[in-house]
C-alpha positions in Angstrom: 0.0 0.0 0.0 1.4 3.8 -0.8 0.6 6.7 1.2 0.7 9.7 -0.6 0.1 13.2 1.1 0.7 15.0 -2.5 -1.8 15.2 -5.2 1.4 15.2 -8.0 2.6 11.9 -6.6 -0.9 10.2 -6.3 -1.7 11.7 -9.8 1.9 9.7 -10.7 1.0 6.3 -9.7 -2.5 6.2 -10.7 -1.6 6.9 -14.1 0.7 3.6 -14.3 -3.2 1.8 -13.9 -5.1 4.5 -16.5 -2.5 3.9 -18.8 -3.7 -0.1 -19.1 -7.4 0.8 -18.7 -7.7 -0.6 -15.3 -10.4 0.9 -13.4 -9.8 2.5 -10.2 -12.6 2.7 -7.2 -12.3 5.5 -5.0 -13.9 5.2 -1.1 -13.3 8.7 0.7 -13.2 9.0 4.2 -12.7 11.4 7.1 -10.8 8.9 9.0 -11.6 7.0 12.4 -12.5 4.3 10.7 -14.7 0.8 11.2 -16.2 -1.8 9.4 -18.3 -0.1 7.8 -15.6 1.7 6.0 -14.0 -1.3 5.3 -17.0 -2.8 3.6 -16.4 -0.2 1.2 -13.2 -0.6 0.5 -14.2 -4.4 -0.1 -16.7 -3.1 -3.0 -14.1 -1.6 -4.6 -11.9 -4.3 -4.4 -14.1 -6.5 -5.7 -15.1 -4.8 -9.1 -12.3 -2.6 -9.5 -8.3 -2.9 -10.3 -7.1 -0.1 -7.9 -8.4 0.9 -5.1 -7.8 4.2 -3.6 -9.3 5.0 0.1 -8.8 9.3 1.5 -8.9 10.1 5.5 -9.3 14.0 5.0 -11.4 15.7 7.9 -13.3 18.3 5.5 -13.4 21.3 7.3 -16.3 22.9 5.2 -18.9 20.4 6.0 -19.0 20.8 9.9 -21.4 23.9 11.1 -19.8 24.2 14.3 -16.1 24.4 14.9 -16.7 22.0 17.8 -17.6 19.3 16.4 -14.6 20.1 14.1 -12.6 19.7 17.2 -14.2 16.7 18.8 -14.3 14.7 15.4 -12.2 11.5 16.0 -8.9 10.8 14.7 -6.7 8.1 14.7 -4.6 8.4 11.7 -1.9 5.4 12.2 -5.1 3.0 13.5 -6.6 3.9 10.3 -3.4 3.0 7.6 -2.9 -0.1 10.0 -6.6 -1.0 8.8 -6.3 0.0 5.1 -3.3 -2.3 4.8 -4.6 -5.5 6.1 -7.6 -4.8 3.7 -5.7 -4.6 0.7 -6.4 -0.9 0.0 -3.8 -0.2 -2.3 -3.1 3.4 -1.9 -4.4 6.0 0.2 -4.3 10.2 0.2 -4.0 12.1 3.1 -4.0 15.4 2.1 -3.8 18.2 4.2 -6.3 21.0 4.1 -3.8 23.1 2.2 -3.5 20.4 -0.3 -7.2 19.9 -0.9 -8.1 24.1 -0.9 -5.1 25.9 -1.8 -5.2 29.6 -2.3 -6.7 31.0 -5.4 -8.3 28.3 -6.7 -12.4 28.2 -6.7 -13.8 25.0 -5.4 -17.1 25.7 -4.5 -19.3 23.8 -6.8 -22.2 26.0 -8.1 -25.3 23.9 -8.6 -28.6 23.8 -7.1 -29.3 20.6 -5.1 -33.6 21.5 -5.3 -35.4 19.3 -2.8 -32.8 17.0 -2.3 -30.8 19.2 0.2 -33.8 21.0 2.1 -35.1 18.4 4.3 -33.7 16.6 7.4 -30.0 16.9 7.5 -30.2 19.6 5.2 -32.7 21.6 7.5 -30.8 20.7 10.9 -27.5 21.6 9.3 -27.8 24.3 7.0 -25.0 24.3 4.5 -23.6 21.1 5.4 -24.7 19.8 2.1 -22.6 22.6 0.2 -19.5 21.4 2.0 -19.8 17.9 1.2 -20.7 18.5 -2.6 -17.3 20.4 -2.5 -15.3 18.4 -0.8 -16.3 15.3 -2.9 -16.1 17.1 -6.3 -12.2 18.4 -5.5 -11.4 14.8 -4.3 -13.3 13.2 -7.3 -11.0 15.9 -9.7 -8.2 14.8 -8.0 -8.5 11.3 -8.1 -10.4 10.7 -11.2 -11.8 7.6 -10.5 -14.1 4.6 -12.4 -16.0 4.0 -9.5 -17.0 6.1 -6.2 -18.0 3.7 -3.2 -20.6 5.3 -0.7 -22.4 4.0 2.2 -26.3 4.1 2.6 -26.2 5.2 6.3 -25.5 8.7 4.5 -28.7 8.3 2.3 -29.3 11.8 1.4 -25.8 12.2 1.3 -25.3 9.9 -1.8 -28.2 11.0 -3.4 -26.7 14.7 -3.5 -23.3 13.2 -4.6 -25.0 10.9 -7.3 -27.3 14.0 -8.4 -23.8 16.1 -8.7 -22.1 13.3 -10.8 -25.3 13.3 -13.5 -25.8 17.4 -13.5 -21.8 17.8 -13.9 -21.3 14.6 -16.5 -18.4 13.5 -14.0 -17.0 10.0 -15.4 -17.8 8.6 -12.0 -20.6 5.8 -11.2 -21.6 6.4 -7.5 -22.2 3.2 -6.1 -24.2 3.2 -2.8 -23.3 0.0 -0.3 -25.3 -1.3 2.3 -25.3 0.2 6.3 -22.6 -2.5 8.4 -24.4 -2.8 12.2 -23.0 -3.1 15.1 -24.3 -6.6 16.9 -27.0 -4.5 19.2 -28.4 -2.7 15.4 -27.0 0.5 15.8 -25.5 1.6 12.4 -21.5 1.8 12.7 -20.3 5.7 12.7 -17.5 7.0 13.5 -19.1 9.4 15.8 -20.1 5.7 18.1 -16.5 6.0 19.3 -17.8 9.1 21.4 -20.3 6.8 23.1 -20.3 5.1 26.3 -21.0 1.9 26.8 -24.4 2.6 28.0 -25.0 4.8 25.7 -24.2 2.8 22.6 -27.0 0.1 24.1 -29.8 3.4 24.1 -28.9 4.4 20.0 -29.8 0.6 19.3 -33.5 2.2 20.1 -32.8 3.5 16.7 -32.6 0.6 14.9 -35.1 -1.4 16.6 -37.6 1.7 15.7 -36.9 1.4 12.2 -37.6 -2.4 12.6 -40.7 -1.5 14.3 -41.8 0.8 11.5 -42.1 -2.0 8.6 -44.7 -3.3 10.8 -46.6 -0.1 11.5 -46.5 0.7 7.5 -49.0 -1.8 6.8 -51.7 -0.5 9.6 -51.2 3.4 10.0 -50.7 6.3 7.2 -46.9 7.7 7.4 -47.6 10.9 9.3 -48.8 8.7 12.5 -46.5 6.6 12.2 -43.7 8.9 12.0 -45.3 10.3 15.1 -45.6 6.6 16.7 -41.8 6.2 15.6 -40.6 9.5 18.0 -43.1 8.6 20.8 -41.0 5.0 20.7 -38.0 7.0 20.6 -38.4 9.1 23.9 -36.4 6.9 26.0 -33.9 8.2 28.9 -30.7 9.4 27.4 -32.3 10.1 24.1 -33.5 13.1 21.7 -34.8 12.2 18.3 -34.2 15.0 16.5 -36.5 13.7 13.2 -37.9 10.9 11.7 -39.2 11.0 8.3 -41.1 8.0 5.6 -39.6 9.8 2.3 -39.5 9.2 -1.5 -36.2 7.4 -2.3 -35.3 9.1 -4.7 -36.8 12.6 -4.7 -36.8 12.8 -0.4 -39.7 14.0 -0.4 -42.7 13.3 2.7 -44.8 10.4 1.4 -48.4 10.5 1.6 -49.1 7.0 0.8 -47.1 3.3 0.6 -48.8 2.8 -3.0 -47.8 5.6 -5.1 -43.6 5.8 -4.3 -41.5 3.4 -6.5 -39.6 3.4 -3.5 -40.3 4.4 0.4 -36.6 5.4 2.9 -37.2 6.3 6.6 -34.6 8.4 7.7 -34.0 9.7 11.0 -31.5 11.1 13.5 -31.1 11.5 16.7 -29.2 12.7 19.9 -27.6 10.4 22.6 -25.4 12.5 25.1 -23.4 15.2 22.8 -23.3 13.0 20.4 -25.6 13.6 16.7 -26.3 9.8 15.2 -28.3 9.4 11.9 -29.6 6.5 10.4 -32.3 4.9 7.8 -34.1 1.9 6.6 -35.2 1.2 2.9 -38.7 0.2 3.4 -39.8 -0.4 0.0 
């Protein structure tokens, strides 16, 4: 595996694979990572020739510099990881690197509906950060492939949506969530939570569990409200929880009508923001 800080020296070796028409998946990644990353990076593996994983903690996509602060990092855990899966090369760039001065890499296009509800109403502008981040990275690294994982679900729609209004070269391929044994999705943000606390976000999961069985008997607005009420447990906030079109994100009014039906939610446990979702239908 190479390590490469530079964009000029990743550039270099990924050309020795583009040369031979060898496709090259791309999984980016702000570090602290988990299985669920790894999953990803076993996607790419899988249907690609090179493999390239980032750990870059993207300083425009976090509203509050706190959370900038608190976000974890374990750098040399993380290469450690990426080796024994066989990634074979990884960019760690530093912010410099990624935004250097005078060039423009705000990415001017209008995400509609997509980046209005949930996280985009909670964390205004988050969406704008991530678009930019993902589009310097994908101009960087150029790849066949870009490996995303569903726990993100509005995310990747807003990165797919990006790819098709630029006509970037990129297929964005969307993997399923990786769970921790109790249900709860795996985040990096889990390595903030106590033990205790870890068992209350598995409320989360079972909800969603809980929901397929609601869908059948109640119309989505009750049970959405049937789906907080469940999760108003000690050591919990749910901040929303929403039965939305899969691919538009928008509320649904009926389990007929949608080709296909996500609940998405998110909640608080301690300090700590978790998100989460289920395809339904």
């Amino acid at each position: 595996m190479y390590l490469f800080k530079k964009i000029s020296g990743l550039r270099q070796f990924l050309e020795s694979y583009r040369s031979k028409n060898r496709a090259i998946g791309f999984v980016p990644t702000m570090g602290a990572l988990h299985k669920g990353h790894l999953s990803l990076i076993e996607q790419s593996l899988a249907s690609t020739q090179c493999t390239v994983g980032s750990i870059f903690v993207n300083p425009t996509q976090f509203n509050e510099a706190a959370d900038l602060e608190k976000y974890p990092r374990a750098p040399a855990q993380d290469l450690a990881m990426l080796y024994k899966a066989g990634c074979h090369a990884v960019f760690m760039p530093s912010p410099e690197e990624v935004y250097p001065q005078g060039l423009d890499t705000s990415v001017a296009l209008d995400f509609g509906a997509l980046s209005k509800p949930m996280e985009g109403k909670f964390r205004p502008g988050h969406f704008d950060g991530v678009a930019q981040v993902v589009k310097r990275l994908l101009d960087i690294v150029e790849p066949d492939k870009l490996f995303m994982g569903q726990k993100d679900y509005q995310q990747y729609l807003i990165v797919r949506h990006m790819a098709q209004a630029l006509s970037l070269p990129t297929e964005v391929v969307v993997c399923p969530i990786v769970r921790e044994k109790n249900g709860l999705a795996m985040s990096s943000r889990n390595e903030r939570l106590s033990p205790e606390q870890r068992e209350q976000a598995a409320a989360l999961y079972q909800t969603l569990q809980q929901v397929e069985k609601w869908m059948g008997k109640h119309p989505p607005r009750e049970v959405e409200q049937k789906a907080l009420q469940a999760l108003q447990q000690p050591g919990l906030e749910p901040e929303y929880f929403q039965l939305v079109d899969g691919q538009a994100l928008q509320p649904v009014s009926d389990y007929e009508s949608p080709t296909s039906i996500v609940a998405c939610a998110a909640i608080w446990v301690g300090g700590v923001r978790l998100i989460d979702n289920m395809i339904l239908k």
